[in-house]
C-alpha positions as CSV (number, residue, x, y, z in Angstrom):
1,X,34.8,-17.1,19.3
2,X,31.4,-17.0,20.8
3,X,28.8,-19.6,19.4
4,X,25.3,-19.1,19.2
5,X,23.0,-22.0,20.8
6,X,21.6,-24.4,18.3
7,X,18.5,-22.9,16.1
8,X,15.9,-22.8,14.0
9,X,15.2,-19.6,12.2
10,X,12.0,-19.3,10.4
11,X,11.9,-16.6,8.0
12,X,8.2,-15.7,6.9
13,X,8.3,-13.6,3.8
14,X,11.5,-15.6,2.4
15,X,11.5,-14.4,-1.1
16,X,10.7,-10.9,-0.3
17,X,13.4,-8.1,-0.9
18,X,14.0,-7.5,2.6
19,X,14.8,-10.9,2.9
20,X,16.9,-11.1,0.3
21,X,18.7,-7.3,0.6
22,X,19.3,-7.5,4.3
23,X,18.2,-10.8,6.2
24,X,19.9,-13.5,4.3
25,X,23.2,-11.2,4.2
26,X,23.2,-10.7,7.8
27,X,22.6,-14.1,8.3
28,X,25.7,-15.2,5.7
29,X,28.0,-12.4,7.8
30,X,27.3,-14.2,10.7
31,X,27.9,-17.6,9.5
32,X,31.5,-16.3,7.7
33,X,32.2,-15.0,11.3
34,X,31.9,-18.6,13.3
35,X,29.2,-16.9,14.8
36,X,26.4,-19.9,13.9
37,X,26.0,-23.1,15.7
38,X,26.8,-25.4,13.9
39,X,23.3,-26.9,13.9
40,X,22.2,-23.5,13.3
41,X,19.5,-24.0,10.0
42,X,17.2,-21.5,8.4
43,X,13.6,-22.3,6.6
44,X,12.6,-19.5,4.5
45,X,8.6,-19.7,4.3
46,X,6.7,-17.7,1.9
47,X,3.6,-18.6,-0.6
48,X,5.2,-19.2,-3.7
49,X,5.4,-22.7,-4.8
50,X,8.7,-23.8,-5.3
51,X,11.2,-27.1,-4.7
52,X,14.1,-25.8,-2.6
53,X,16.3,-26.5,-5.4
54,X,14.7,-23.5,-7.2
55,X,14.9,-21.3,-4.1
56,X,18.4,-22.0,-3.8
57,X,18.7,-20.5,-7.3
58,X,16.8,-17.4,-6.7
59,X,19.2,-16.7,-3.4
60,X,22.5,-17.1,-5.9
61,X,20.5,-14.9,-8.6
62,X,19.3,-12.3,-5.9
63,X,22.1,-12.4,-2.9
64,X,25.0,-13.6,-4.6
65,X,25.8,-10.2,-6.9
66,X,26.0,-8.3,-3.3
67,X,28.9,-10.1,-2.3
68,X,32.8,-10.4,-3.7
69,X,33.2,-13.5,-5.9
70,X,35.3,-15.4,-3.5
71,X,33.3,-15.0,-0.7
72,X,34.5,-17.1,1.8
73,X,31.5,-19.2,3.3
74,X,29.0,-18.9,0.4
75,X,28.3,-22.4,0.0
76,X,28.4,-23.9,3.0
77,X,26.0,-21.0,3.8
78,X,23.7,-22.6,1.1
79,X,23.5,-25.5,3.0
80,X,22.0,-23.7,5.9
81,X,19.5,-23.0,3.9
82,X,15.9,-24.9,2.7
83,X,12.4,-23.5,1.8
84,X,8.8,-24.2,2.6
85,X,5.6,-23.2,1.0
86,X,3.0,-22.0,3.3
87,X,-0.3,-19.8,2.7
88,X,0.1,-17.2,5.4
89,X,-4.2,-17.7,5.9
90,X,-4.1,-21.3,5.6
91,X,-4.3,-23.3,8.6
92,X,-3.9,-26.5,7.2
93,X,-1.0,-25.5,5.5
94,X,0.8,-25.1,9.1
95,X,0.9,-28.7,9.2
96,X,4.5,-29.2,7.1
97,X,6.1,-26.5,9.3
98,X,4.9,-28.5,12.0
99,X,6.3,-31.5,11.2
100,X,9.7,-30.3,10.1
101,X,10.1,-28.7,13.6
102,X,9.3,-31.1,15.2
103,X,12.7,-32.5,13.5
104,X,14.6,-29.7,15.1
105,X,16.7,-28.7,18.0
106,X,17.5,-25.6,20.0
107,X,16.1,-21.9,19.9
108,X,13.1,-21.3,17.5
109,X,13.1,-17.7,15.9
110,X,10.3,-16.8,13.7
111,X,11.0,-13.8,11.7
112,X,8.1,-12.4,10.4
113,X,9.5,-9.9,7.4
114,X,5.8,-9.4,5.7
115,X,3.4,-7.3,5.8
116,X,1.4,-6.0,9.7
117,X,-1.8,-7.9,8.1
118,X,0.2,-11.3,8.4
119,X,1.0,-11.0,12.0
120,X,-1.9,-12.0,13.8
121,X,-2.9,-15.4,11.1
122,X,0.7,-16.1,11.5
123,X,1.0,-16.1,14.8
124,X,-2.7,-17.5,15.6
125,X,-1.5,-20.4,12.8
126,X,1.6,-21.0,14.6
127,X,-0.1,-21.7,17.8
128,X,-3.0,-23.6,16.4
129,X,-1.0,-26.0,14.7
130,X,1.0,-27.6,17.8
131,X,4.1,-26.4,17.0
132,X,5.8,-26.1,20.7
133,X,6.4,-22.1,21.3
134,X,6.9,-21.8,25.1
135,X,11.4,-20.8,24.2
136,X,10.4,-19.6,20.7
137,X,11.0,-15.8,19.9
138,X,9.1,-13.5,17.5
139,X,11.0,-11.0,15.5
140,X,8.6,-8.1,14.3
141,X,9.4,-6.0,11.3
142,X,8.1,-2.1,10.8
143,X,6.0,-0.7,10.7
144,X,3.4,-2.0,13.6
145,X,0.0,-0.3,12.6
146,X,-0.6,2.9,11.3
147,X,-1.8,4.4,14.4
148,X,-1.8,3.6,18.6
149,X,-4.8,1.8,18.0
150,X,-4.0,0.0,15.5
151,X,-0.3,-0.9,16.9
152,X,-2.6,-1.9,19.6
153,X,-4.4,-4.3,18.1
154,X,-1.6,-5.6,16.2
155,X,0.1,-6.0,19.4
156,X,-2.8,-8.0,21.0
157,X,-2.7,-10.2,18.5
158,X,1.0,-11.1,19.0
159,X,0.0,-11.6,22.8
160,X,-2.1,-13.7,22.6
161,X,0.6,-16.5,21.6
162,X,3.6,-15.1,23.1
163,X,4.8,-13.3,26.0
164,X,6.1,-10.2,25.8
165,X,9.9,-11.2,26.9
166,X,9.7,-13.6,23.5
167,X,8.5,-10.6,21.3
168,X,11.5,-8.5,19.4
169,X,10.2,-5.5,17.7
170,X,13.3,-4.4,15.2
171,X,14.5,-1.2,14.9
172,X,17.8,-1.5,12.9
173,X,19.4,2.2,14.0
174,X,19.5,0.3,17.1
175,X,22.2,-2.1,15.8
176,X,24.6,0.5,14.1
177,X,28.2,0.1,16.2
178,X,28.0,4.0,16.1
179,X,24.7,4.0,18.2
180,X,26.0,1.5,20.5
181,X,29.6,3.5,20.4
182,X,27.6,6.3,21.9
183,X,26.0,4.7,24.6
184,X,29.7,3.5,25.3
185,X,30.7,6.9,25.1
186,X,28.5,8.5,27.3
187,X,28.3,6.1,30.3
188,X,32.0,4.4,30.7
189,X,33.4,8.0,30.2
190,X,33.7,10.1,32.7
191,X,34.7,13.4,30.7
192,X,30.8,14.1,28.8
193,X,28.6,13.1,31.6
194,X,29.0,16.4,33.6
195,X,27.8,18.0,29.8
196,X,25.6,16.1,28.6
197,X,22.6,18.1,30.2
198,X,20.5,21.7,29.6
199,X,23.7,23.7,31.4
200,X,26.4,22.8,28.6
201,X,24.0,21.5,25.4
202,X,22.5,24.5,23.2
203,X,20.4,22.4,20.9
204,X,20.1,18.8,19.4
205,X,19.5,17.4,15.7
206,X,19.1,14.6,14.4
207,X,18.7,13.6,10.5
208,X,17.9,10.8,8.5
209,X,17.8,11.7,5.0
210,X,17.9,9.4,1.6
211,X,18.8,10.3,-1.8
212,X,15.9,7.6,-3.1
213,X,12.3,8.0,-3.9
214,X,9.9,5.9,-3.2
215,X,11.2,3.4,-6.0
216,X,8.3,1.1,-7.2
217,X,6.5,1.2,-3.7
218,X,3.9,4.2,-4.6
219,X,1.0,2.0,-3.1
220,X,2.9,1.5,0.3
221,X,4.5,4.7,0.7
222,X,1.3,6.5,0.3
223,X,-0.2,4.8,2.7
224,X,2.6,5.4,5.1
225,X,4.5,9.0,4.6
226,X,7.4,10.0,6.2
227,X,6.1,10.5,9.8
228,X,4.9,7.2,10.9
229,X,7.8,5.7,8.3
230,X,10.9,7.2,9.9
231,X,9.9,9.6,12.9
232,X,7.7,7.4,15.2
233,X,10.4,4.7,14.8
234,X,13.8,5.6,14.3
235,X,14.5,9.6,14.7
236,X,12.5,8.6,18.3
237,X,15.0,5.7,19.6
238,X,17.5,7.7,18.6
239,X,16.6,10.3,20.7
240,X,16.1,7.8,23.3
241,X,19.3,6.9,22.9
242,X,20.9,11.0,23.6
243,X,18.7,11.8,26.1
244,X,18.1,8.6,28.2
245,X,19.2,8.6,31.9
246,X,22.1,6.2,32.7
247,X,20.5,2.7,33.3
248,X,21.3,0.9,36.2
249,X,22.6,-1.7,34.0
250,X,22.8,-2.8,30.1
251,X,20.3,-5.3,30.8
252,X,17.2,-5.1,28.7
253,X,14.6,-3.8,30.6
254,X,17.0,-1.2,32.7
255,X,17.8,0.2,29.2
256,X,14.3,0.0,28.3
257,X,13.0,1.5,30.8
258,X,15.1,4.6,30.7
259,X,13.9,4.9,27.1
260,X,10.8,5.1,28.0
261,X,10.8,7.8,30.5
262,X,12.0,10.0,27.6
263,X,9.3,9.1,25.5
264,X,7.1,9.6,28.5
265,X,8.6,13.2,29.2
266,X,8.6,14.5,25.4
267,X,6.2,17.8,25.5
268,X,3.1,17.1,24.1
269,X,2.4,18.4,20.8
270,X,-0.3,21.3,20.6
271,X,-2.2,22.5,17.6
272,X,-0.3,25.5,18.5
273,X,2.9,23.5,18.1
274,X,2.3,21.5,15.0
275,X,1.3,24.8,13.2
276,X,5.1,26.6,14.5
277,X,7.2,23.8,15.2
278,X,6.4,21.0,12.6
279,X,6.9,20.7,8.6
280,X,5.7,18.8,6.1
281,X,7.2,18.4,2.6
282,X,6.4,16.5,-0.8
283,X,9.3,16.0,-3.1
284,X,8.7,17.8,-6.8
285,X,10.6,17.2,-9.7
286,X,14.5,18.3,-9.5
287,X,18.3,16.0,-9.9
288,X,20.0,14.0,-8.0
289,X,23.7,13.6,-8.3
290,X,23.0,15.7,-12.1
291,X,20.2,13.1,-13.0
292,X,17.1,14.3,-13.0
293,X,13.8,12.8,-11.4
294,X,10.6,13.2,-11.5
295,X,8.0,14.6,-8.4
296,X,6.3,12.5,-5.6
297,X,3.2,12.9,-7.5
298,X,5.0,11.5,-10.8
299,X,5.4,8.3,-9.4
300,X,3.7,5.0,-9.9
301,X,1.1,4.1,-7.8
302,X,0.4,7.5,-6.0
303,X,-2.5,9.4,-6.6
304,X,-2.7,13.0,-8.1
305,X,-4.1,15.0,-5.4
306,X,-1.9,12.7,-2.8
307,X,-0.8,15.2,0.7
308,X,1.1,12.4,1.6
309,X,4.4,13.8,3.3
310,X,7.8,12.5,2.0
311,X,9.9,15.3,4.5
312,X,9.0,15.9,8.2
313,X,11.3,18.7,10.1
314,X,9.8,19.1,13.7
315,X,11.0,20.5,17.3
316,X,10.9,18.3,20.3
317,X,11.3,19.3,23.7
318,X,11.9,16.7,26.9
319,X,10.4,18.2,30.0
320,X,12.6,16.6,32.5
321,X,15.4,18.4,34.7
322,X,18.2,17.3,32.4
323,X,16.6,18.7,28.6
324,X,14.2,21.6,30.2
325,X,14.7,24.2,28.1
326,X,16.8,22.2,25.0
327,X,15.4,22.6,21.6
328,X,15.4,18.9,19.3
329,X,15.4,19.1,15.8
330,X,14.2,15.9,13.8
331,X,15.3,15.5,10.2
332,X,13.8,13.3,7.4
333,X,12.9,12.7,3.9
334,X,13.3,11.4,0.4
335,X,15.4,12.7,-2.4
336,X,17.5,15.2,-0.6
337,X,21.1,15.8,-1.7
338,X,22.3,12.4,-0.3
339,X,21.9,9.6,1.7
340,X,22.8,10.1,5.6
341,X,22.1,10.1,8.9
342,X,23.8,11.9,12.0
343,X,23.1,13.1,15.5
344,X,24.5,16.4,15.7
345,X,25.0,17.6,19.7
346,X,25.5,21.4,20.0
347,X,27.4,22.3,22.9
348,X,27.0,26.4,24.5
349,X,30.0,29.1,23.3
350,X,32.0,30.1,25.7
351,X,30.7,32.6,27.9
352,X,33.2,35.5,27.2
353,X,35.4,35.2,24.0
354,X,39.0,36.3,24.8
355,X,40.1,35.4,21.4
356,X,39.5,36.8,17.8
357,X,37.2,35.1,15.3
358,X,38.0,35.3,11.7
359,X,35.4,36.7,9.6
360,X,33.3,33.5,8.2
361,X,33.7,31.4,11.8
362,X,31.3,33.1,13.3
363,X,28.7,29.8,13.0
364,X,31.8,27.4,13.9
365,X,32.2,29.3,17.8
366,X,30.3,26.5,19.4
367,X,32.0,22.9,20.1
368,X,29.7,19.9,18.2
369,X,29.8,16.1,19.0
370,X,28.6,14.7,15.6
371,X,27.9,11.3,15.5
372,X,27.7,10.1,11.9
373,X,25.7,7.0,11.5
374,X,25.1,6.1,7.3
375,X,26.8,6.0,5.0
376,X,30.1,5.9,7.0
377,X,29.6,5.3,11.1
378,X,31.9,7.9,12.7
379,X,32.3,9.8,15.9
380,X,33.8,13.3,15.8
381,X,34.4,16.5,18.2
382,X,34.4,20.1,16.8
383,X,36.9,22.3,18.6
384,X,38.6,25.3,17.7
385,X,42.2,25.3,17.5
386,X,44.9,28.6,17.0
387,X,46.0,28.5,13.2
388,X,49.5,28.3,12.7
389,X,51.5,31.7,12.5
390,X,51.8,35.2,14.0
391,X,48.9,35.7,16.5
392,X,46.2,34.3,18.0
393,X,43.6,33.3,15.7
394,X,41.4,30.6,16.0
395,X,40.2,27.8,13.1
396,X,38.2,25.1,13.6
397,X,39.5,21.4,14.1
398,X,38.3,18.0,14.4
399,X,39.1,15.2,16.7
400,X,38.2,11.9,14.9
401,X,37.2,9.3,17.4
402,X,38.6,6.4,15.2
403,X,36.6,3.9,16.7
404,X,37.0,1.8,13.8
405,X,40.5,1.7,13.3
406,X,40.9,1.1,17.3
407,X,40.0,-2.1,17.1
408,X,41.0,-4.7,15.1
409,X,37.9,-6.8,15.1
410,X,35.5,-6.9,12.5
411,X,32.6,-4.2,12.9
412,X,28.9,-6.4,12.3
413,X,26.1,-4.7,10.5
414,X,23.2,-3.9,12.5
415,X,20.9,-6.8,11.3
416,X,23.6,-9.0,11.7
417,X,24.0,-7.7,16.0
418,X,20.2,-7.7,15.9
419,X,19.4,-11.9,14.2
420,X,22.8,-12.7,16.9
421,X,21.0,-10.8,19.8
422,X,17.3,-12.6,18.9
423,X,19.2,-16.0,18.7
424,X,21.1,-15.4,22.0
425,X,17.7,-14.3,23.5
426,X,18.9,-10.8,24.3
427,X,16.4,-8.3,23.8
428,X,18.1,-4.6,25.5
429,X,18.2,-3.5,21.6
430,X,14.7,-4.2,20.8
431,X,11.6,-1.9,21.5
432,X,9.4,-2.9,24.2
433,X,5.7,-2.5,23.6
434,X,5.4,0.6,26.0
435,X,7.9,2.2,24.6
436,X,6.3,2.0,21.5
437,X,2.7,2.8,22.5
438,X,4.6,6.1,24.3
439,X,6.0,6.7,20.9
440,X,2.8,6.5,19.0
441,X,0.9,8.8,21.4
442,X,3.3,11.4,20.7
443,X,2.8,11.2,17.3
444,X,-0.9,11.1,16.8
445,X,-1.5,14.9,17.2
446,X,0.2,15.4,14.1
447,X,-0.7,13.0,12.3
448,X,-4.6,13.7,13.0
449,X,-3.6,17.3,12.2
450,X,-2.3,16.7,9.0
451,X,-4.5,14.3,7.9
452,X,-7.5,17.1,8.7
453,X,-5.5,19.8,7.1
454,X,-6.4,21.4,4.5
455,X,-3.2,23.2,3.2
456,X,-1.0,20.5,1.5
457,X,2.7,19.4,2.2
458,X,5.6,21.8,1.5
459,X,6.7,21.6,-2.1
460,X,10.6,21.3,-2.4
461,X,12.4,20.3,-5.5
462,X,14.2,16.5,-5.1
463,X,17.8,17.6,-4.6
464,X,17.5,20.1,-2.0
465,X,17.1,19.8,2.0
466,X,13.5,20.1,1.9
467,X,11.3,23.4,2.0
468,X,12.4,26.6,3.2
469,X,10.3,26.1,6.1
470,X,12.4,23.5,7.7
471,X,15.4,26.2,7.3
472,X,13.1,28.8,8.9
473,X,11.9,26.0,11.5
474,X,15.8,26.5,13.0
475,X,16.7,29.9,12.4
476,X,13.8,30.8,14.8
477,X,15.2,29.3,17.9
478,X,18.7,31.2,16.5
479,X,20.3,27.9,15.0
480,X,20.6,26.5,11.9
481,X,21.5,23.0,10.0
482,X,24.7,21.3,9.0
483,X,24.8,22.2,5.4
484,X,23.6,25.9,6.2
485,X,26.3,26.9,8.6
């Protein structure tokens, strides 16, 4: 089994939720695996005053019900684990993480799982206060500003006390084994790269939709929407991820840099093209799963006249040799039918159909690669097959790419790759700065569009797959989504 190096992981915004929903589990996956040095120790840091025996107690209350009662590991897990009181803007506060660092061996990680206004006193703190950071690594947590300029500016900040090779900017899609399965799939298989280009692909989505609201974080989400909250981010590495050319190698910066040449080559957005090929959406009232909730501007903490979006539907196009000419669809929002996220590849029909079509195919004709990321992570093929009996008529069939049942080894979470990957100092799944910057630049034309507009968001009611305009989005360009075939 592969061991880490020795560590110290400092986890800035300890007691938060995303600590306690994601980080600490990831962490406690890891350490059930043998994947931990054994010297491997984690300080949480946040402001509250507490001993670490009363931490320990609020991990039990707050991780413990997430995870079978005899979990293997738990408490020698626990032991991993101490706590540290620190005021974010207080210098002199600094001085105790100082000293118990100075305690420790190995790799330093600082996880910084707070909010963007914390990252430039944390960092300045951290530098100020001796601590020794030339091997250390950063791990930044979305979102990174509001805007390009403000990414920028955040991003200075974090500069100024490390390099960029010790900066990891997380994106968790990245870590999902079916995201990594389909950069196996395309380039250590011979059979799709000769299709995966404009000649054989008709069109591209790709959806990320949740059945939640914006569940007690009004304030935030209206601040944020769905555009610079899921598009700018994770709809946009995964379409890195599709349309990238094959890197040289998997190291970081050969992936990276492929990336970023999609980013680079993604048509830029006209007012023309944020009027036809871009939707907004608000959620109203409506059910989900037969229980009924109540409108976007129902919820705590967001204001009446709010034109915050909580759907975005939008069509990208790549002008490079491989994509010129291929339509992609980007998918997301709040309190749709249910939780899930796919990338959906569209292969061309045949070019003469020799064989009958029973009446209702006629939207199944065209072979689809569907690569299912939440809530189950799946790879499948759509063909058509002949259904059994007299003649020769066609149904449609599926070829499950079992990747999960091929092998017999555990399957890690995607924060649980990611911490391992920041530990082992391996940073091909993180987002480079340029990258991100590229990513940003793409987005601000809609974003200054919107926020000038004066016609608000799309209403749609929670429960349904967003306005009808994100239906009529597809059906222009002659295609349609999933659940509308």
């Amino acid at each position: 089994m592969q061991h880490d190096p020795a560590f110290t992981f400092v986890l800035f915004g300890g007691t938060g939720d995303l600590s306690m929903r994601k980080i600490l589990p990831a962490l406690l996956s890891a350490h059930r695996g043998d994947k931990l040095h054994v010297d491997g120790k984690i300080l949480c840091v946040a402001q509250q005053a507490m001993d670490r025996a009363a931490f320990i107690s609020s991990v039990r209350q707050r991780v413990g019900p997430q995870l079978a009662a005899d979990d293997a590991g738990w408490e020698s897990f626990l032991e991993r684990i101490d706590y540290l009181a620190i005021d974010a803007f207080d210098a002199a506060s600094y001085q105790s993480l100082a000293e118990r660092l100075q305690q420790a061996s190995g790799v330093r990680v600082f996880y910084l799982a707070t909010a963007p206004a914390l990252f430039e006193p944390i960092c300045a703190h951290l530098a100020a206060s001796g601590i020794d950071l030339t091997q250390a690594r950063v791990v930044l947590e979305k979102p990174l500003g509001t805007d390009l300029a403000s990414s920028r500016k955040i991003n200075d900040a974090v500069a100024r006390v490390f390099a960029e090779n010790q900066i990891y900017r997380i994106d968790h899609y990245l870590g999902k084994e079916s995201v990594q399965n389909l950069m196996a799939l395309r380039f250590a298989n011979s059979l799709f790269e000769p299709l995966w280009r404009r000649e054989s692909i008709a069109h591209v989505q790709l959806t990320i939709a949740e059945e939640l609201g914006v569940e007690g974080r009004g304030g935030f989400y209206d601040d944020t929407g769905a555009l610079r909250d899921m598009v700018q981010n994770h709809l946009l590495q995964l379409l890195c991820i599709v349309a990238m050319e094959p890197p040289t190698s998997f190291d970081a910066d050969a992936v990276r840099d492929e990336k970023l040449r999609v980013l680079r080559s993604l048509k830029p957005l006209s007012p023309a093209d944020v009027e036809q090929k871009a939707v907004r959406g608000q959620y109203g009232s409506g059910a989900i799963r037969g229980n009924a909730v109540a409108g976007y501007l129902d919820e705590a903490g967001i204001e009446a006249d709010s034109c915050t979006e909580t759907f975005v539907a939008l069509q990208a196009e790549i002008n490079n040799w491989r994509w010129a000419g291929v339509p992609f669809f980007l998918r997301t929002g709040k309190r749709l039918p249910q939780r899930m996220a796919e990338i959906v590849i569209t292969f061309r029909p045949v070019p003469h159909a020799i064989l009958p079509l029973p009446i209702g195919l006629a939207g199944e004709v065209s072979n689809r690669l569907v690569i299912k990321l939440q809530p189950e992570e799946s790879i499948q093929l759509h063909c058509l097959g002949k259904q059994p009996g007299d003649g020769m008529y066609l149904e449609p069939v599926v070829l499950d790419l079992a990747l999960d049942k091929a092998s017999k080894r555990p399957r890690a979470e995607a924060y649980e790759r990611l911490l391992l990957d920041a530990i082992r100092g391996n940073l091909a799944l993180f987002v480079r700065r340029d990258e991100q910057e590229a990513a940003w630049k793409w987005v601000e034309p809609l974003l200054n569009a919107w926020d000038n507009s004066s016609q608000p968001p799309k209403s749609y009611a929670a429960g349904t797959w967003g306005p009808a305009s994100s239906s009529a989005l597809l059906y222009r360009a002659g295609f349609a989504w999933p659940e509308e075939r």
